[in-house]
C-alpha positions as CSV (number, residue, x, y, z in Angstrom):
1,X,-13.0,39.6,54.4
2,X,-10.2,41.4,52.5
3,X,-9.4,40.3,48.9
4,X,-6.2,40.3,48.9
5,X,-6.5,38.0,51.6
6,X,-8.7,35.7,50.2
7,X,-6.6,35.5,46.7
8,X,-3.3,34.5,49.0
9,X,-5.2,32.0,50.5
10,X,-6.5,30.4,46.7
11,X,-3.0,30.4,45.6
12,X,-1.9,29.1,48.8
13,X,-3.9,26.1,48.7
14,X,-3.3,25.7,44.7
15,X,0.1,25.3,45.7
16,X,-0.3,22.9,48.8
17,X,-2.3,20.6,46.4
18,X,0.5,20.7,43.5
19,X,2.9,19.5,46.2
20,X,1.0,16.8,48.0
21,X,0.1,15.3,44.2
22,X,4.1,15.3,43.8
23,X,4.7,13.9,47.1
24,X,1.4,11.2,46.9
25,X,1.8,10.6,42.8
26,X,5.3,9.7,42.8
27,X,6.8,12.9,41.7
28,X,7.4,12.2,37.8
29,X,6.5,14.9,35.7
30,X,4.5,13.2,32.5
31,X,6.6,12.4,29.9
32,X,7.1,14.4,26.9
33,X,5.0,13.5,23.5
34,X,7.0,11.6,21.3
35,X,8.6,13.5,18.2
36,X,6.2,13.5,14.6
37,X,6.8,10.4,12.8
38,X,9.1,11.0,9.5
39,X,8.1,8.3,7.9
40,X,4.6,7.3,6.7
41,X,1.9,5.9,8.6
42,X,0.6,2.5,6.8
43,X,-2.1,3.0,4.4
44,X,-5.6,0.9,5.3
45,X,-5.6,-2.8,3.8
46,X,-7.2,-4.8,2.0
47,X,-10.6,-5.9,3.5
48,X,-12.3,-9.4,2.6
49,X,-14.7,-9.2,-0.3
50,X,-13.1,-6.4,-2.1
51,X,-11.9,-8.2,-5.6
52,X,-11.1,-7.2,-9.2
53,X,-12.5,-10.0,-11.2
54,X,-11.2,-11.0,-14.0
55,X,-13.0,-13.5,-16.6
56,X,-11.4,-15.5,-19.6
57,X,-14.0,-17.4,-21.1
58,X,-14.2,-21.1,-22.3
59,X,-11.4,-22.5,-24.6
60,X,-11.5,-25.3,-26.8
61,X,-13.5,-27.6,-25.3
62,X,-12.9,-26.5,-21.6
63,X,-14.6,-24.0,-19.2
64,X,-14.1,-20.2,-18.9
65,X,-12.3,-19.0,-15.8
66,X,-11.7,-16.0,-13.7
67,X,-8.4,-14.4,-11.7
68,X,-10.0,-12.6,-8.7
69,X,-7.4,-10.1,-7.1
70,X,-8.3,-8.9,-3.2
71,X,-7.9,-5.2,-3.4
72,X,-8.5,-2.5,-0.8
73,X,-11.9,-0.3,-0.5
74,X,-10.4,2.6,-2.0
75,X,-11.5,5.0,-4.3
76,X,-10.9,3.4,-7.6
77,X,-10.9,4.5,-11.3
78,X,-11.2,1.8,-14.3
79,X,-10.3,2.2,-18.0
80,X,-11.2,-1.0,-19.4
81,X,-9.4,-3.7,-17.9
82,X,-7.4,-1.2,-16.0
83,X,-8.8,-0.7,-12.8
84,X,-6.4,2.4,-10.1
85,X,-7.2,2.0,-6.2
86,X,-5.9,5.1,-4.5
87,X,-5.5,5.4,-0.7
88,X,-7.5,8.1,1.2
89,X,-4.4,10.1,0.6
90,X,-3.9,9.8,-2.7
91,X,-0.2,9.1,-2.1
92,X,-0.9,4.9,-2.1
93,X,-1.9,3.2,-5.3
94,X,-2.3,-0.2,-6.6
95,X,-3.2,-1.1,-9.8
96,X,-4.5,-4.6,-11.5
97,X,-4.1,-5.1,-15.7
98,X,-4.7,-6.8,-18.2
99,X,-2.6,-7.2,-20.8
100,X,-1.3,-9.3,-24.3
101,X,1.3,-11.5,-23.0
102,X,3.5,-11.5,-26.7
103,X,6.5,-13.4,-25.2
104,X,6.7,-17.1,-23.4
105,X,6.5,-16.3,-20.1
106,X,5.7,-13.5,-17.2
107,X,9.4,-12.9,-16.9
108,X,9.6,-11.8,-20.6
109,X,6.1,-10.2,-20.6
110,X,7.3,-7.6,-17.5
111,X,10.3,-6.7,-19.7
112,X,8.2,-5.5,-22.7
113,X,6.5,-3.3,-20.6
114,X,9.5,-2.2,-18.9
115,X,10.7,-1.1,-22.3
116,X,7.6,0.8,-23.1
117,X,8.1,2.7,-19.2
118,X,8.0,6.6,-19.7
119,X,7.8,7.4,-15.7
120,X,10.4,10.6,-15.6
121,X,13.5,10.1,-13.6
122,X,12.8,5.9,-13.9
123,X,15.5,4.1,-12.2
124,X,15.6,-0.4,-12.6
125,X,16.1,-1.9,-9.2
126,X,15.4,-5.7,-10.1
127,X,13.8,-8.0,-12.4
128,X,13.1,-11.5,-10.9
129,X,11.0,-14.8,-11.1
130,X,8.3,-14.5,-8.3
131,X,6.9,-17.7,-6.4
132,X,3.8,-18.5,-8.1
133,X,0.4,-17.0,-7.1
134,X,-2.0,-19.7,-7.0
135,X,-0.9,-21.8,-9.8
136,X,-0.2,-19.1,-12.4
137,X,4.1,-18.6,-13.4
138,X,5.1,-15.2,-11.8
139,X,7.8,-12.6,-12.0
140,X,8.8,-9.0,-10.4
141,X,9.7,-5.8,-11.9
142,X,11.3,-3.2,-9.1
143,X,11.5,0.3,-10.3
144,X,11.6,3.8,-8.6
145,X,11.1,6.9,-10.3
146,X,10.3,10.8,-9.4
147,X,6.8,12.6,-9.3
148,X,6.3,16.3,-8.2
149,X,9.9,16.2,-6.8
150,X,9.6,13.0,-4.8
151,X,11.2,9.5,-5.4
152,X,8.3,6.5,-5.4
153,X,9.0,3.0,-5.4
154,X,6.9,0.3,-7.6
155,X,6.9,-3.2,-7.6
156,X,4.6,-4.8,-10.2
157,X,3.8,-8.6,-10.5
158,X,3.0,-10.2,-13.5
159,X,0.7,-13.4,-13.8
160,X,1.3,-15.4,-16.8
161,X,-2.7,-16.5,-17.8
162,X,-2.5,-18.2,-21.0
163,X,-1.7,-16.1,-23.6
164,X,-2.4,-13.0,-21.3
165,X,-0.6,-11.1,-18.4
166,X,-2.4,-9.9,-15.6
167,X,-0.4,-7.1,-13.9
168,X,-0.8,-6.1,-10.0
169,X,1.2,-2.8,-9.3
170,X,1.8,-1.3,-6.0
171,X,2.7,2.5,-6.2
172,X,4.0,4.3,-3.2
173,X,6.3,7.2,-2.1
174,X,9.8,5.5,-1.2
175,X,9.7,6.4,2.0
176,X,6.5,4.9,3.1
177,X,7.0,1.7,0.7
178,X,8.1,-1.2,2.8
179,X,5.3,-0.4,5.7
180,X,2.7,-0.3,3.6
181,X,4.0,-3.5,1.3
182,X,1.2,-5.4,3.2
183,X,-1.4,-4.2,0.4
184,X,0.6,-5.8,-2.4
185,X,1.1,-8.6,-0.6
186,X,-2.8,-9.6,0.3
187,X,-3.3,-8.9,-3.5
188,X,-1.2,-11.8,-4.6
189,X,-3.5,-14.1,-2.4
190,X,-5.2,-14.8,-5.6
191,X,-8.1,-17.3,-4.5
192,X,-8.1,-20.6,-6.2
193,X,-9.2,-19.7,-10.5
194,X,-13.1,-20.1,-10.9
């Protein structure tokens, strides 16, 4: 048989079977893929049993207590009783604190540290009273401020424990900062104190 006849006959028979898969499939050609996402996909959350304990111990004539704070199963890095959880990214963070609470209230207590903020290119979006978490007084500190070019967005939390402030900070670039808000959010569900 001659080649040239038999390759005719291939490409024939490709092309019958393109056009009865039009005719039989409906015709549509597949859609394109969508267009790259601009802004950040969500970071993983916070799994059950992940915690950052902690532990006050007993005062006059009561018993000790603990704050346990859900955090995610990230890579973390603690420096006494500050503990840095950092997405698989490295672009996510949140961080839990510890820290002397000198003035009368969470509110106060945000503001001192506030003061003391060195971030470069920091920028004060709010400072507010927070609904409580569990049964502790709460406020907000909203801040943005630039690393390696890019603008990042915090929100930290401060939980007024006695005569301490425990601090839960969610780090993330501005873009990507309300879609991945979930993380802060299951932090503050601080189980009932221990």
């Amino acid at each position: 048989m001659n080649k040239k006849l038999v390759g005719s006959a291939v490409v024939g028979a490709a092309v019958l079977a393109v056009v009865a898969a039009l005719i039989v499939g409906g015709g549509d050609a597949p859609a394109a893929a969508p267009p790259p996402s601009t802004t950040a996909a969500p970071a993983p959350g916070i799994q059950p049993g992940h915690l950052e304990v902690y532990r006050f111990p007993e005062s006059a004539g009561g018993r000790g207590s603990t704050v346990s704070i859900p955090v995610p199963p990230w890579a973390s890095d603690h420096v006494g009783d500050h503990a840095t959880y950092t997405d698989p990214t490295g672009r996510f963070a949140l961080e839990t604190d510890r820290v002397p609470l000198e003035q009368e209230d969470p509110l106060s207590g945000l503001k001192a540290l506030a003061k003391a903020n060195h971030d470069p290119g920091y920028r004060l979006t709010s400072f507010a009273e927070h609904d409580p978490v569990d049964s502790y007084d709460t406020a907000e500190w909203d801040y943005t401020y630039q690393r390696q070019g890019e603008t990042r967005q915090v929100r930290e939390v401060g939980l007024g424990v006695g005569e301490v402030l425990i601090t839960i900070r969610y780090d993330a670039p501005q873009a990507g900062f309300a879609a991945n808000l979930p993380v802060l959010t299951e932090a503050l569900k601080v189980p009932d104190a221990g």
